[in-house]
gemmi code that builds the backbone of each chain (N, CA, C; Angstrom):
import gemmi

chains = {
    "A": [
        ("UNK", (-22.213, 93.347, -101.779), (-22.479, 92.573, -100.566), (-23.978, 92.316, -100.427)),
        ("UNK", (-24.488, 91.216, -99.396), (-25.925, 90.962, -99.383), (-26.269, 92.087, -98.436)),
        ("UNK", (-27.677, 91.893, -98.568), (-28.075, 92.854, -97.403), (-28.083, 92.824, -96.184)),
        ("UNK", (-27.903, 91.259, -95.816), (-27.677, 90.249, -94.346), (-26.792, 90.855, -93.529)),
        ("UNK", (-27.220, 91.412, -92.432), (-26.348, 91.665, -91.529), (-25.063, 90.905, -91.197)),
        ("UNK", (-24.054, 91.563, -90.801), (-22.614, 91.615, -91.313), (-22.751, 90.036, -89.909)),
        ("UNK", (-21.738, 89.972, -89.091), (-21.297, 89.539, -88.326), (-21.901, 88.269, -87.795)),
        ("UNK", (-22.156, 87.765, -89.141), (-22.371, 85.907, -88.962), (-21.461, 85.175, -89.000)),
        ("UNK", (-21.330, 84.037, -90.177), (-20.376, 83.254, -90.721), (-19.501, 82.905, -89.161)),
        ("UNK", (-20.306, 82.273, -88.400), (-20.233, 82.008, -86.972), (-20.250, 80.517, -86.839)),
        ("UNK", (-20.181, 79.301, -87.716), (-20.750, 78.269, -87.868), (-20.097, 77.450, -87.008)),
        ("UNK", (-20.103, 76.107, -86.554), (-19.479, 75.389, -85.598), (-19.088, 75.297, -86.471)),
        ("UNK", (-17.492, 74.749, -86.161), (-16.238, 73.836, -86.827), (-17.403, 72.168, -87.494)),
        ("UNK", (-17.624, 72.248, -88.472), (-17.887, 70.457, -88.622), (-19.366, 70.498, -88.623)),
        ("UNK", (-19.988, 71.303, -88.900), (-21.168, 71.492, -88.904), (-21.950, 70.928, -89.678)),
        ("UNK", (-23.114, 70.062, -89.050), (-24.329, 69.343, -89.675), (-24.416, 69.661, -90.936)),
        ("UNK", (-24.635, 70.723, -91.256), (-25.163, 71.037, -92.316), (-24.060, 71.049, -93.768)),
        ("UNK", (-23.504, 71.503, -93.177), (-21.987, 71.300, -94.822), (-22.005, 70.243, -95.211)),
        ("UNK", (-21.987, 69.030, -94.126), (-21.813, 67.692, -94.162), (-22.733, 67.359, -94.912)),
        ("UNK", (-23.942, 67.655, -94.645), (-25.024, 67.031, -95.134), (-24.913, 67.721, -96.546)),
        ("UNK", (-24.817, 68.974, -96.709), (-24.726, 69.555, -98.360), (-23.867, 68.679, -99.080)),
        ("UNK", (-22.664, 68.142, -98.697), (-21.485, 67.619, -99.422), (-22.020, 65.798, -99.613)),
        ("UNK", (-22.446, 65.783, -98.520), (-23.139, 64.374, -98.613), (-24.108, 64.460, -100.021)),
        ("UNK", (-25.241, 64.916, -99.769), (-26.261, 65.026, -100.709), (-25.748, 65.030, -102.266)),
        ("UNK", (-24.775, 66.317, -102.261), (-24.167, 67.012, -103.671), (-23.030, 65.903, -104.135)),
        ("UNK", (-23.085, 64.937, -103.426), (-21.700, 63.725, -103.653), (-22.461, 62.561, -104.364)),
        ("UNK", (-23.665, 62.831, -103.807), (-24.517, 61.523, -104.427), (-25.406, 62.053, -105.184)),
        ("UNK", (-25.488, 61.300, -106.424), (-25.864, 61.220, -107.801), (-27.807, 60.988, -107.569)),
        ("UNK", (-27.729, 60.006, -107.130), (-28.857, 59.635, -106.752), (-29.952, 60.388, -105.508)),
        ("UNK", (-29.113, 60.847, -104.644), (-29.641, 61.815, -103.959), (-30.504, 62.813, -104.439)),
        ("UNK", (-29.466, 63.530, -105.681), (-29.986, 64.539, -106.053), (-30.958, 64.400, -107.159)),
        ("UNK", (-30.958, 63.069, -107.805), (-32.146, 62.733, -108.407), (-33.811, 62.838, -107.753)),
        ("UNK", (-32.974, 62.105, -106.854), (-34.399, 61.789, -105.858), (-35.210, 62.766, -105.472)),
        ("UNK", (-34.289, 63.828, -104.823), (-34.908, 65.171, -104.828), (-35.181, 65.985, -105.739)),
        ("UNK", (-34.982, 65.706, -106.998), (-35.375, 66.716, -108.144), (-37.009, 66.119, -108.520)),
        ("UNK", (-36.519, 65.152, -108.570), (-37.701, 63.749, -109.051), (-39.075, 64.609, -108.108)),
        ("UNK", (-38.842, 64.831, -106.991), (-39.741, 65.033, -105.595), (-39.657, 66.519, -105.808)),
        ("UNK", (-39.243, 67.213, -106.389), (-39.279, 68.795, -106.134), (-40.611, 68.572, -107.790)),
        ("UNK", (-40.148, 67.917, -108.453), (-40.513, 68.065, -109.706), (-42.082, 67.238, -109.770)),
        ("UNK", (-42.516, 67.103, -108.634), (-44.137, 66.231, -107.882), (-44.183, 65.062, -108.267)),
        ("UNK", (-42.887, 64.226, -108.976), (-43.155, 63.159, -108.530), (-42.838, 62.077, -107.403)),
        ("UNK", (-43.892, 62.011, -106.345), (-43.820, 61.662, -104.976), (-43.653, 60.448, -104.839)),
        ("UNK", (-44.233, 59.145, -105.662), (-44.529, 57.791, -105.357), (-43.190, 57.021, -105.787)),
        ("UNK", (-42.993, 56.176, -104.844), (-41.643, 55.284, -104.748), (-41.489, 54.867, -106.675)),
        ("UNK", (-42.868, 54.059, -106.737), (-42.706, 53.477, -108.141), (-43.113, 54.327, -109.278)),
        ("UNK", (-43.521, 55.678, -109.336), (-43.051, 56.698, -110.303), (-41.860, 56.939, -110.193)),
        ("UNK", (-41.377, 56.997, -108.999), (-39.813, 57.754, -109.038), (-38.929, 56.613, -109.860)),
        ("UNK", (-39.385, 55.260, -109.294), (-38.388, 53.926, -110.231), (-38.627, 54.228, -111.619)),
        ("UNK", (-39.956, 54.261, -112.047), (-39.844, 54.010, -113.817), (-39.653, 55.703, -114.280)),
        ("UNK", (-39.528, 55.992, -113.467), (-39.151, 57.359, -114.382), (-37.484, 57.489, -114.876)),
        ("UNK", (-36.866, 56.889, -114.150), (-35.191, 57.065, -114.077), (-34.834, 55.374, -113.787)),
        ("UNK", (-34.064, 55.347, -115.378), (-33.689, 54.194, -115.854), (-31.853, 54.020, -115.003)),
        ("UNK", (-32.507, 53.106, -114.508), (-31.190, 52.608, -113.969), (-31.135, 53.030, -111.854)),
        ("UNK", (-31.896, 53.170, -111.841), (-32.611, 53.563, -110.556), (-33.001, 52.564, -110.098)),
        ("UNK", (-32.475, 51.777, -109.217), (-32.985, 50.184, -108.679), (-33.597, 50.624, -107.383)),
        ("UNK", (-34.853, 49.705, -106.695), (-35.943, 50.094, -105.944), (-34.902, 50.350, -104.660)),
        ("UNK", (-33.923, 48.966, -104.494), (-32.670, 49.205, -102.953), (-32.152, 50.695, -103.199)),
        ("UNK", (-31.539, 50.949, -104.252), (-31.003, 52.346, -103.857), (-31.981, 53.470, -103.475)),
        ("UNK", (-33.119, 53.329, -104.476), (-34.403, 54.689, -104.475), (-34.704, 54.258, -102.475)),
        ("UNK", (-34.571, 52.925, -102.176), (-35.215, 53.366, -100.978), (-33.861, 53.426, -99.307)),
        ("UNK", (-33.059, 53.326, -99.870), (-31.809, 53.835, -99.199), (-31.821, 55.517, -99.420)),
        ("UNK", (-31.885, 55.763, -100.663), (-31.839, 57.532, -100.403), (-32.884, 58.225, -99.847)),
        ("UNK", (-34.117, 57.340, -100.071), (-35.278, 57.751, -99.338), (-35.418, 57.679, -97.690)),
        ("UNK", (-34.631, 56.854, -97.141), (-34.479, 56.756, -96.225), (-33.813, 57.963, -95.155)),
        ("UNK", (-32.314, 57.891, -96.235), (-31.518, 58.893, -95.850), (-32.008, 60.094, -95.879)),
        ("UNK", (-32.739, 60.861, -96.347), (-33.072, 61.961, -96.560), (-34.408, 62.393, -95.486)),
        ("UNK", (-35.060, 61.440, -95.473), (-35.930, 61.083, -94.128), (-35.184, 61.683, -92.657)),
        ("UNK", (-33.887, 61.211, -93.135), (-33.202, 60.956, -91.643), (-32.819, 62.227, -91.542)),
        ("UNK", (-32.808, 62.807, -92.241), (-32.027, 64.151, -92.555), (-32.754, 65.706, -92.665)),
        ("UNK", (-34.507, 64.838, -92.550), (-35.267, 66.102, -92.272), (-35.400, 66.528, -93.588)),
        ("UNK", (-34.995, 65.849, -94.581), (-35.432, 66.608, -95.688), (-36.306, 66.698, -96.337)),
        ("UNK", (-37.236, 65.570, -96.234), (-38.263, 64.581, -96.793), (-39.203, 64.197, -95.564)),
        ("UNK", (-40.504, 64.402, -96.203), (-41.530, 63.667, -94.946), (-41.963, 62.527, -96.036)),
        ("UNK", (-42.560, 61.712, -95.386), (-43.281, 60.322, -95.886), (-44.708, 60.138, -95.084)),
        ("UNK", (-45.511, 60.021, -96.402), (-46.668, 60.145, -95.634), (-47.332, 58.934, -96.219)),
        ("UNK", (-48.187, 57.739, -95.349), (-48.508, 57.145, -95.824), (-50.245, 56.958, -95.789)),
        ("UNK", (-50.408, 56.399, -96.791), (-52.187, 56.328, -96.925), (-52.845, 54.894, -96.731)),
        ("UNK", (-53.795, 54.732, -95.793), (-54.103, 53.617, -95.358), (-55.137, 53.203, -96.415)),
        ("UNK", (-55.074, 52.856, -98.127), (-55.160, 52.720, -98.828), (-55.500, 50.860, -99.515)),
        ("UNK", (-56.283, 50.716, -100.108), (-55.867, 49.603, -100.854), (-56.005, 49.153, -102.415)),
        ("UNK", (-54.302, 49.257, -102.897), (-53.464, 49.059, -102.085), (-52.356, 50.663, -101.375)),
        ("UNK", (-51.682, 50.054, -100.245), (-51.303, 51.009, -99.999), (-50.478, 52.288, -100.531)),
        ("UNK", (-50.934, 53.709, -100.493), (-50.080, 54.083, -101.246), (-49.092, 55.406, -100.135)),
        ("UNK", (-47.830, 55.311, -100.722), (-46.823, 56.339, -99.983), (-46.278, 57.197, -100.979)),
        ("UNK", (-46.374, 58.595, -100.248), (-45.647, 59.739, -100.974), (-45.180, 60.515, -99.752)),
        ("UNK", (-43.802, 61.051, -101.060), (-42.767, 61.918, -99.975), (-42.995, 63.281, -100.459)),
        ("UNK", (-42.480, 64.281, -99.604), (-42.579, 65.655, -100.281), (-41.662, 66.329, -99.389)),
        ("UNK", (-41.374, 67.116, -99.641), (-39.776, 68.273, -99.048), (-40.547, 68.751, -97.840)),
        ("UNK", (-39.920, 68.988, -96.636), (-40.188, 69.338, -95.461), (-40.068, 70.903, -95.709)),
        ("UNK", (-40.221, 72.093, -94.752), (-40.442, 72.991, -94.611), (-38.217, 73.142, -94.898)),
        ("UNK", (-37.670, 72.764, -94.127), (-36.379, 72.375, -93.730), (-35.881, 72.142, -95.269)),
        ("UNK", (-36.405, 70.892, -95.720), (-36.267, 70.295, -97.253), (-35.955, 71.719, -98.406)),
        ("UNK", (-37.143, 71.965, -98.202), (-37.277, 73.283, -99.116), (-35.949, 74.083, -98.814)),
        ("UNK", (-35.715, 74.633, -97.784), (-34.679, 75.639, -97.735), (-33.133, 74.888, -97.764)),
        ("UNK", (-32.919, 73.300, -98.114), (-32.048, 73.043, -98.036), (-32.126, 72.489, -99.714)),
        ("UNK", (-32.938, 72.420, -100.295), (-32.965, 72.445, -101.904), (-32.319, 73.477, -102.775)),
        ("UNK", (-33.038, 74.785, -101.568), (-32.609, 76.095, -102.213), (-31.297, 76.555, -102.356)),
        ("UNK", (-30.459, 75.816, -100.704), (-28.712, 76.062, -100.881), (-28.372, 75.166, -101.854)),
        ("UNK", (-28.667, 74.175, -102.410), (-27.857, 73.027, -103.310), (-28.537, 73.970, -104.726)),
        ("UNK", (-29.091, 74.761, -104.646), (-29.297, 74.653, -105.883), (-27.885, 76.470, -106.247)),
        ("UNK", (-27.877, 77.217, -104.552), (-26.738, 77.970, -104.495), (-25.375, 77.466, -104.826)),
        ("UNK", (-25.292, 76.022, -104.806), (-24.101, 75.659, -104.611), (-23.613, 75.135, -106.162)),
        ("UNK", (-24.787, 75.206, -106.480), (-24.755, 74.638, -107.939), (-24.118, 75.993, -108.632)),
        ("UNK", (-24.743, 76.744, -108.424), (-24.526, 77.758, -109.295), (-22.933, 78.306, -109.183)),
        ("UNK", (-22.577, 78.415, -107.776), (-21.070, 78.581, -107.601), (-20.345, 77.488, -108.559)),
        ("UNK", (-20.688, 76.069, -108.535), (-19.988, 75.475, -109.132), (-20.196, 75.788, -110.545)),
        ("UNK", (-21.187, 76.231, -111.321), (-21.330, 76.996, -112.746), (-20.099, 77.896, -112.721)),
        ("UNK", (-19.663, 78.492, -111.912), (-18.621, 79.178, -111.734), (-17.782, 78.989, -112.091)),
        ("UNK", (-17.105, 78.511, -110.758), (-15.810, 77.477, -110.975), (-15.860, 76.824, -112.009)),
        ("UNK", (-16.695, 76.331, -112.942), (-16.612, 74.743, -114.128), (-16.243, 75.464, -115.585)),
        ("UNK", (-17.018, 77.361, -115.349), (-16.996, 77.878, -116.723), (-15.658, 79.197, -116.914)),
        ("UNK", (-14.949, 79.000, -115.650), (-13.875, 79.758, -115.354), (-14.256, 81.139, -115.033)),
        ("UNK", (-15.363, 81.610, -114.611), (-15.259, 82.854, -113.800), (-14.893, 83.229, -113.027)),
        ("UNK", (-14.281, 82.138, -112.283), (-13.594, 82.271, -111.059), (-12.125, 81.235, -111.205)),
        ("UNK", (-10.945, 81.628, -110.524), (-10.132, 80.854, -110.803), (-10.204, 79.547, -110.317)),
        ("UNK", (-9.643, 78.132, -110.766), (-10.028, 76.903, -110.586), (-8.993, 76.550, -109.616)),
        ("UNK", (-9.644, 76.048, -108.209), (-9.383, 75.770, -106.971), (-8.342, 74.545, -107.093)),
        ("UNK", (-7.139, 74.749, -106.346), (-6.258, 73.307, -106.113), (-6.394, 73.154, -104.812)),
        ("UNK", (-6.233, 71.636, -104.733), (-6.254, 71.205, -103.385), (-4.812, 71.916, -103.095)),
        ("UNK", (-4.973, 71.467, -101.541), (-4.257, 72.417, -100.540), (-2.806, 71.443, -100.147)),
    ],
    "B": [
        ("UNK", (-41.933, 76.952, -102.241), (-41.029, 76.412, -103.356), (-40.294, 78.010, -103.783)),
        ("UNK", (-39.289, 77.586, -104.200), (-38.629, 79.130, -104.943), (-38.897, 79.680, -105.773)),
        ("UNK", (-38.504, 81.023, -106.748), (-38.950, 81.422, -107.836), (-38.181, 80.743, -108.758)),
        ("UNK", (-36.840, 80.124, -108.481), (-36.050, 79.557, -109.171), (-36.778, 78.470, -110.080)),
        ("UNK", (-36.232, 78.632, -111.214), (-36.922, 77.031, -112.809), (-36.444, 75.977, -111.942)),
        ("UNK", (-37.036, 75.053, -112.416), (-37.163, 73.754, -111.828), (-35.629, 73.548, -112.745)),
        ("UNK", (-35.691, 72.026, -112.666), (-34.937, 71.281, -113.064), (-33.498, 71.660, -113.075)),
        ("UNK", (-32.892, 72.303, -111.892), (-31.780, 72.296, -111.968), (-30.919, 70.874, -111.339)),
        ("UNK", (-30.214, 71.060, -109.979), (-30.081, 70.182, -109.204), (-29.278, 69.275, -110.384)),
        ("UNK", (-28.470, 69.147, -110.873), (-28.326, 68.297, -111.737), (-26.128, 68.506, -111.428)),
        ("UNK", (-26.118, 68.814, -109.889), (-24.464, 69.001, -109.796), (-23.939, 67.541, -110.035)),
        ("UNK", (-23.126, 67.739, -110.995), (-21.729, 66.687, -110.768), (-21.824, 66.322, -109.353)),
        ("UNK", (-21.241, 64.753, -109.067), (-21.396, 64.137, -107.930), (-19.439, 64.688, -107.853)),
        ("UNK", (-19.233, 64.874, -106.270), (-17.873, 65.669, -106.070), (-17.800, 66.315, -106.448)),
        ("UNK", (-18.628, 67.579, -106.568), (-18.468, 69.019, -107.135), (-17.516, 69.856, -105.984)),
        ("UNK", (-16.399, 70.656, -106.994), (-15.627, 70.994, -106.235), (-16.106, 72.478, -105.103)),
        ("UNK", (-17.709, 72.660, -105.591), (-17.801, 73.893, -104.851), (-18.720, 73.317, -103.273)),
        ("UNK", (-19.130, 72.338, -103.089), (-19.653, 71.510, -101.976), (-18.531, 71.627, -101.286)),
        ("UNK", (-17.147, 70.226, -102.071), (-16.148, 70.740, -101.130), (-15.607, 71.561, -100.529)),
        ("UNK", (-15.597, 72.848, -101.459), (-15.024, 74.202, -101.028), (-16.095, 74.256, -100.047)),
        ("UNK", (-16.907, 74.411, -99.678), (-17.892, 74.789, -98.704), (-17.846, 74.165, -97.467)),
        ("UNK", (-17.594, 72.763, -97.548), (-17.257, 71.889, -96.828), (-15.739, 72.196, -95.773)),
        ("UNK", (-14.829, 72.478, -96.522), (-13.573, 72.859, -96.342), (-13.392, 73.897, -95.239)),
        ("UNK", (-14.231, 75.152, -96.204), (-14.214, 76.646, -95.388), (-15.069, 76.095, -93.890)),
        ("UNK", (-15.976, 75.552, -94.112), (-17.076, 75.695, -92.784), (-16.499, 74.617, -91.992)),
        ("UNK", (-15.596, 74.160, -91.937), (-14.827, 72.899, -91.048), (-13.753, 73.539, -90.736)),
        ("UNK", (-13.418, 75.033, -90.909), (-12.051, 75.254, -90.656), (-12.670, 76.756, -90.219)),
        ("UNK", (-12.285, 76.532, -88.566), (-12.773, 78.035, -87.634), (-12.253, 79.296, -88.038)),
        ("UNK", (-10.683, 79.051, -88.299), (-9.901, 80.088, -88.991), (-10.029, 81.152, -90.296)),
        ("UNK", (-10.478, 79.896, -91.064), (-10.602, 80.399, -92.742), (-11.936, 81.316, -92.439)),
        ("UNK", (-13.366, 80.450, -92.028), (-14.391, 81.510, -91.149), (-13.951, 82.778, -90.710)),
        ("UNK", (-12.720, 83.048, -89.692), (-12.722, 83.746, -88.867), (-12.077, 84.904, -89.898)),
        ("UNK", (-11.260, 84.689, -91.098), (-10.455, 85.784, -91.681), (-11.784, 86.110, -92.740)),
        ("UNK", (-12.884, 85.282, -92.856), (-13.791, 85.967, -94.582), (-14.089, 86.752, -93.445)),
        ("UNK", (-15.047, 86.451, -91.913), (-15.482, 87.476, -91.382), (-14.839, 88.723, -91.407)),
        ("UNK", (-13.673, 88.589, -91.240), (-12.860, 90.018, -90.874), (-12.638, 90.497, -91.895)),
        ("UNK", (-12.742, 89.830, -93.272), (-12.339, 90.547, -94.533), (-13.648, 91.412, -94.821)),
        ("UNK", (-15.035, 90.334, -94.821), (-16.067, 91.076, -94.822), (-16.384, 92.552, -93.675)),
        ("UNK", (-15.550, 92.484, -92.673), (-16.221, 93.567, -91.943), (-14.964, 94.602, -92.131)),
        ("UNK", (-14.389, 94.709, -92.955), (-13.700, 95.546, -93.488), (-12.030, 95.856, -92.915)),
        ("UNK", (-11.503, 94.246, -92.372), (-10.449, 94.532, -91.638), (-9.708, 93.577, -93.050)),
        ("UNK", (-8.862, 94.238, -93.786), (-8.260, 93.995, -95.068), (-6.889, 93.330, -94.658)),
        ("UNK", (-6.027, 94.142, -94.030), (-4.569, 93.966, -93.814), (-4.283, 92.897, -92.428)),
        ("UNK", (-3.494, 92.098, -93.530), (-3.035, 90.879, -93.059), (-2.630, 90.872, -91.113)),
        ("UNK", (-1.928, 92.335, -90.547), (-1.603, 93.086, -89.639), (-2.553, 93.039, -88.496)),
        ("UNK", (-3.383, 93.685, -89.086), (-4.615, 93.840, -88.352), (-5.664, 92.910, -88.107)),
        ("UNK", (-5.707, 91.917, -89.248), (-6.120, 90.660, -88.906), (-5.619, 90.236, -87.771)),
        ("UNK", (-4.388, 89.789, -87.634), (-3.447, 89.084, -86.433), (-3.989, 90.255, -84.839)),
        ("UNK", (-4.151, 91.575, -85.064), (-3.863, 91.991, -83.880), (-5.541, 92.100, -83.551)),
        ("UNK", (-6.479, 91.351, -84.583), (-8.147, 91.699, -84.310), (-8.355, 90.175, -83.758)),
        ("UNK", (-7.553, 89.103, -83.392), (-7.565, 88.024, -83.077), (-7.035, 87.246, -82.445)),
        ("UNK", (-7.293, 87.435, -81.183), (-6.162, 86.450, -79.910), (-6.076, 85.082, -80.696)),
        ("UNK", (-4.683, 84.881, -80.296), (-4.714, 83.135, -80.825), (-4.412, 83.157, -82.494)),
        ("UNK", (-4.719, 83.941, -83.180), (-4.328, 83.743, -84.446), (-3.085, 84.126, -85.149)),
        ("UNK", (-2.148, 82.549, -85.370), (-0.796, 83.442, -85.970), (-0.624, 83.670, -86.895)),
        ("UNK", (0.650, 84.454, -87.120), (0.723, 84.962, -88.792), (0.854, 83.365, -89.555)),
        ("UNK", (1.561, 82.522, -88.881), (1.827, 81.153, -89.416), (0.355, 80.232, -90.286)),
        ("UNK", (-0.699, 80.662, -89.323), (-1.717, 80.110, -89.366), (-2.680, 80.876, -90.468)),
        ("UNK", (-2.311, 82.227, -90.283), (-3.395, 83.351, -90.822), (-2.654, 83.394, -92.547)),
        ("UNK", (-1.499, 83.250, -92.359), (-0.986, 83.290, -93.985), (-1.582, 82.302, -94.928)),
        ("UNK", (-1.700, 80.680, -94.281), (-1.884, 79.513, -94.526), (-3.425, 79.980, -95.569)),
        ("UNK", (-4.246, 80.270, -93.887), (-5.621, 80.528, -94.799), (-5.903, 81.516, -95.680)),
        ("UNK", (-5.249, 82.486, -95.509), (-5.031, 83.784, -96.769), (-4.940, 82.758, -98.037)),
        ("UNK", (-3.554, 82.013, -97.869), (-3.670, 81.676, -99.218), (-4.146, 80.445, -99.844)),
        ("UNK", (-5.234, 79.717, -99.155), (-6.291, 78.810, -99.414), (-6.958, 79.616, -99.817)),
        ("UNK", (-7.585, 80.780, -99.441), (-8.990, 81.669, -100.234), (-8.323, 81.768, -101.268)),
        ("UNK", (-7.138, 82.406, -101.244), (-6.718, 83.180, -102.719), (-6.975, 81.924, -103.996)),
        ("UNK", (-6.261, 80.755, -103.299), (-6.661, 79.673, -104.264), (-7.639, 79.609, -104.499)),
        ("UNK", (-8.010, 79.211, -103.798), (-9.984, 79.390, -103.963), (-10.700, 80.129, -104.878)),
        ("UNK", (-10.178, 81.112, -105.216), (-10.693, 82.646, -105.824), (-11.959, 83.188, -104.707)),
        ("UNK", (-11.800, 82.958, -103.826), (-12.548, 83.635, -102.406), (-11.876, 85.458, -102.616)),
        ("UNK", (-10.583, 85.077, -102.063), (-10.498, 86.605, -101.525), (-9.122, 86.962, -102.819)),
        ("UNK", (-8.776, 88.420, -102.802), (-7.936, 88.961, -104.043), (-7.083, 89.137, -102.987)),
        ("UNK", (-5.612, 89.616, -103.365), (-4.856, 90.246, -102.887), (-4.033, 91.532, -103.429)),
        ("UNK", (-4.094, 92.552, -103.001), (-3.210, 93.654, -103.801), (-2.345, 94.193, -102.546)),
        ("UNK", (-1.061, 94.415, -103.944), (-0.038, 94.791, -103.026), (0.446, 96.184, -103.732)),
        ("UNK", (0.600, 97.344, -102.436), (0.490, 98.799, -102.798), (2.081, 98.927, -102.703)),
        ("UNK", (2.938, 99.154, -104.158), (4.552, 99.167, -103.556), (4.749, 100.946, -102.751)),
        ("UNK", (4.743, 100.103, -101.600), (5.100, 101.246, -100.225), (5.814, 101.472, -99.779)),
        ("UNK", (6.415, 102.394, -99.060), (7.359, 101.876, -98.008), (6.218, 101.988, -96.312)),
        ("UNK", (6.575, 101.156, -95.565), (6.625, 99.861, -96.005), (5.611, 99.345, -96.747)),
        ("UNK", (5.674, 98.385, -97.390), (4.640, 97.465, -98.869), (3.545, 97.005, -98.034)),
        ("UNK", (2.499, 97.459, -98.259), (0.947, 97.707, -98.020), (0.454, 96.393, -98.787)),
        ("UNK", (-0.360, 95.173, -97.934), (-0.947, 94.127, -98.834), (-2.360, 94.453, -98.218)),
        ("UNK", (-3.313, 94.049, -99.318), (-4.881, 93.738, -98.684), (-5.233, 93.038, -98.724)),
        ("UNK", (-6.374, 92.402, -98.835), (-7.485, 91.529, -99.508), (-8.666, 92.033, -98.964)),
        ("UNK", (-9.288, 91.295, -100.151), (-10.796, 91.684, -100.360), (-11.285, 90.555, -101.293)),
        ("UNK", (-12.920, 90.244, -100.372), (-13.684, 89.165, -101.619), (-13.844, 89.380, -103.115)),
        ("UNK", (-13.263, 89.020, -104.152), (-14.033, 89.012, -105.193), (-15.428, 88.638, -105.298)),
        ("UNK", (-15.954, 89.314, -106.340), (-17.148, 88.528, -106.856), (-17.358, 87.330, -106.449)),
        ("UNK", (-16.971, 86.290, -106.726), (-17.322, 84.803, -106.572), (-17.328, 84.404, -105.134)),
        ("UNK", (-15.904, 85.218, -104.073), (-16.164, 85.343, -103.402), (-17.491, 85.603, -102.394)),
        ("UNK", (-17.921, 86.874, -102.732), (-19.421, 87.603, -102.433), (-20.535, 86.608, -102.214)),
        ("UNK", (-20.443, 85.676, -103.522), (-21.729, 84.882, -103.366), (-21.595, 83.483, -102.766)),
        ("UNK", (-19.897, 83.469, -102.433), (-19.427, 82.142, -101.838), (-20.265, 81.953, -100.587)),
        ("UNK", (-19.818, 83.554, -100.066), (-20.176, 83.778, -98.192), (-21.486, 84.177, -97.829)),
        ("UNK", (-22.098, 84.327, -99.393), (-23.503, 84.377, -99.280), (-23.974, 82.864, -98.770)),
        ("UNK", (-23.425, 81.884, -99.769), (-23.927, 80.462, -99.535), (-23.701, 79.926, -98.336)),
        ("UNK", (-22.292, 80.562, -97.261), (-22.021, 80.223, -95.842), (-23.045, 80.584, -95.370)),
        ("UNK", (-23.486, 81.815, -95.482), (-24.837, 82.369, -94.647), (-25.737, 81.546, -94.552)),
        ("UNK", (-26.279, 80.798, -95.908), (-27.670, 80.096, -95.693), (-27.149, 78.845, -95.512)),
        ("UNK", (-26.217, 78.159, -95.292), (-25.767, 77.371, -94.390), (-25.555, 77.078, -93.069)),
        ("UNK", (-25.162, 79.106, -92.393), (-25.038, 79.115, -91.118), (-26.894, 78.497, -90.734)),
        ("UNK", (-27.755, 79.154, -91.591), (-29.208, 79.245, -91.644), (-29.615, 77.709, -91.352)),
        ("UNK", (-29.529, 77.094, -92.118), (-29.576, 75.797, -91.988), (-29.046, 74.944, -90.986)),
        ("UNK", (-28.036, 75.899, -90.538), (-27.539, 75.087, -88.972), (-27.985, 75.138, -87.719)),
        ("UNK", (-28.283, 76.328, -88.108), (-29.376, 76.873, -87.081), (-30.586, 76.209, -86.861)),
        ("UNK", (-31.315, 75.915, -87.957), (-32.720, 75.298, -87.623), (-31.959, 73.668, -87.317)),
        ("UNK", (-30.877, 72.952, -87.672), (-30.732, 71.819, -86.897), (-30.568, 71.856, -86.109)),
        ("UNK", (-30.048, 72.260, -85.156), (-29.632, 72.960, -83.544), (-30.820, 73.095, -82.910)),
        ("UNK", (-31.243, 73.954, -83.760), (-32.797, 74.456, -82.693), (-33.732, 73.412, -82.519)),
        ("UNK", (-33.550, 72.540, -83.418), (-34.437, 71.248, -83.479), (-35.535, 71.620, -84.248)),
        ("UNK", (-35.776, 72.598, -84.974), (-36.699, 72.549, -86.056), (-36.683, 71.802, -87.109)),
        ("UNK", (-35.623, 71.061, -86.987), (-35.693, 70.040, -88.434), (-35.110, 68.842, -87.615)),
        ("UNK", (-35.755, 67.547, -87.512), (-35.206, 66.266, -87.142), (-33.986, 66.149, -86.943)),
        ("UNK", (-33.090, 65.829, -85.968), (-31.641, 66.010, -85.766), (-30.777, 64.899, -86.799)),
        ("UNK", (-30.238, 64.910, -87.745), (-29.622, 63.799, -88.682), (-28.585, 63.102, -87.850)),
        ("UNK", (-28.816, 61.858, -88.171), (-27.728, 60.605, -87.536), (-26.665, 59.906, -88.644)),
        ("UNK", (-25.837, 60.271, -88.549), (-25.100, 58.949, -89.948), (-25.556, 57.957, -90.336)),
        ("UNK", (-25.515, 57.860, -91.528), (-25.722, 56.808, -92.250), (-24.864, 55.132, -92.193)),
    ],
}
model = gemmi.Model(1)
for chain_id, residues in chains.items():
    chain = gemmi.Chain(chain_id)
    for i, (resn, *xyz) in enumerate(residues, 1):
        res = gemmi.Residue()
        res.name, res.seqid = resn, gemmi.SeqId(i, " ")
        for name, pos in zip(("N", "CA", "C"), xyz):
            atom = gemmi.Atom()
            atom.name, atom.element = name, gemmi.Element(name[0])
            atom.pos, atom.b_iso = gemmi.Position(*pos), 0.0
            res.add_atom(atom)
        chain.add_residue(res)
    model.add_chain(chain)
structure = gemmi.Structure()
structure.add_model(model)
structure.setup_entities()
């Protein structure tokens, strides 16, 4: 067992946050985006030419979303020309850290250490 | 940043352990029996009588979603009368670890430490 005191696992029914894990971990691109950004590269058009097949509408739809989501700050520089970089929020960070928990469960489940889940 | 190597983040989009996460933390019940499994109330019995409102109808259901799951084990002691338990496995253990830093994460959205997320 962890060392975490017992008598949590208290969560609302439907809770922000699952949603948002399942959201994130559903999209491909999401989790690019944030690796891309964990991995320092911050700028819209590093993040495009780095990842082929990455069109600027989607990079800035997930950028958006993730904005919205507290995961990502955007900071911009009154620059010329202008330049913008994102980086993981305080929030970001600790919600990188569960996807990267969730990953590992799914290492689990994918390599059979655990028995493989049927829907219900 | 974590001690964790970079470059993970690389889950399958619909990874079945998001869902599982998704699943458990949307469903008050399934919550309400890991708690009680974790705080050491095993038998199916005592579940029902540690929980106004919870029926055996309901409580069997989610018993045997974990079991699918590979969340929780079940052993049956041939008794008179026949003694069943459960208890988290392993995979389990680190499942309800990942609820935890989820409950964590729900918490700081609530509290408003992290921008409140709106749908997309």
């Amino acid at each position: 067992m962890t060392a975490r005191p017992k008598k949590s696992l208290g969560i609302v029914p439907g809770a922000g946050a699952a949603r948002m894990v399942e959201d994130i971990v559903g999209c491909k691109w999401s989790l690019t985006v944030l690796a891309l950004v964990r991995d320092g590269v911050n700028r819209p058009g590093a993040m495009e030419h780095a990842v082929p097949g990455l069109s600027a509408k989607v990079l800035n739809e997930r950028l958006r979303k993730l904005q919205r989501f507290g995961i990502l700050a955007k900071t911009s520089y009154p620059e010329v020309p202008p330049r913008v970089e994102y980086a993981l929020t305080p929030f970001g960070r600790k919600f990188v850290g569960v996807l990267d928990e969730v990953e590992t469960l799914e290492r689990e489940l994918t390599t059979g250490s655990a028995p493989r889940p049927r829907s219900s």
